[in-house]
N, C-alpha and C positions, 0 to 999 in steps of 0.2 A: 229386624229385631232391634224393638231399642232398650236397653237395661239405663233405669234413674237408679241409683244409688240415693238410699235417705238415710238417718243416722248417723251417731258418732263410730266410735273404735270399737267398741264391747256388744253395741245392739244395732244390727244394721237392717236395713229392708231394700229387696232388689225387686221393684216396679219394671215384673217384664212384659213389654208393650212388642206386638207382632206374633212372628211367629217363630220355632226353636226347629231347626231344621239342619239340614247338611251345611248349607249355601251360611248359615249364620248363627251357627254354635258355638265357633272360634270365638265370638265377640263374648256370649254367656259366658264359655268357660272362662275366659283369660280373665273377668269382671268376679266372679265366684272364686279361682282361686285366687286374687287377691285378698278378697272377704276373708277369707278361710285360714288366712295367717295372723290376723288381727281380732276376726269378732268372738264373741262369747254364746251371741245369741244370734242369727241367721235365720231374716224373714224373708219368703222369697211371696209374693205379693203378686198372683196369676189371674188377677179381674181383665185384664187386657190382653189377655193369652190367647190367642186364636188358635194355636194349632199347638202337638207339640211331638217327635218323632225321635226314633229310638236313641238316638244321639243326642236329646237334651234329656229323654230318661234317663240314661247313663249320665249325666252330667249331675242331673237332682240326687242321684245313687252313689254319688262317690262322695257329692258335698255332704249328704245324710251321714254317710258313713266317718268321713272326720267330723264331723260335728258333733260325735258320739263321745270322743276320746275328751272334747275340748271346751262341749255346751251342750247345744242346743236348733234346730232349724226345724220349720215349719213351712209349710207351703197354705196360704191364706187366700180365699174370696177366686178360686176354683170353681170356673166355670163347666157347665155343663158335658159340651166337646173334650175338652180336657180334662174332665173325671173319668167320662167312659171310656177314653186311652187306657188311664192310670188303671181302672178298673179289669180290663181286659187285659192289660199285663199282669196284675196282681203288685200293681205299686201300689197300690193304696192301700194295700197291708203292709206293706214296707214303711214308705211314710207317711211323717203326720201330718194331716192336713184336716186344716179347721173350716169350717164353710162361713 
């Protein structure tokens, strides 16, 4: 799992390249909640997502959820594999996600 950080303080986008799993969630989360003390608007940027397993769902669900109180976050360029995750949980009623 590798997270690019783009953007300033207010508008950020996190390029996650690999995959969100047990073995490398730690690195997601600890990347996101730094996001999450500073930005306003939070793009999480899934063209490079290979996989993604209930531990990075919970991770997109909690950052959704302060993002509520404080902006804004999107999940962008959501690949096929990783819709029909989202979709058979019923996260993609949950979050936005733009294609």
């Amino acid at each position: 799992m590798i997270v690019e950080k783009i953007g300033d303080v207010d508008d950020i986008t996190l390029k996650l390249i690999g995959r969100i799993d047990t073995a490398t969630a730690s690195v997601l989360e600890e990347v996101v909640q730094g996001c999450l003390e500073q930005a306003k608007f939070l793009v999480l940027d899934c063209a490079n997502l290979e996989y993604v397993s209930s531990v990075g769902l919970r991770i997109f669900l909690k950052a959704q959820k302060a993002m509520m109180t404080q902006g804004d976050m999107k999940l962008i360029n959501v690949n096929e594999a990783v819709m029909e995750v989202l979709d058979i949980t019923g996260f993609s009623d949950i979050l936005t996600i733009e294609q």
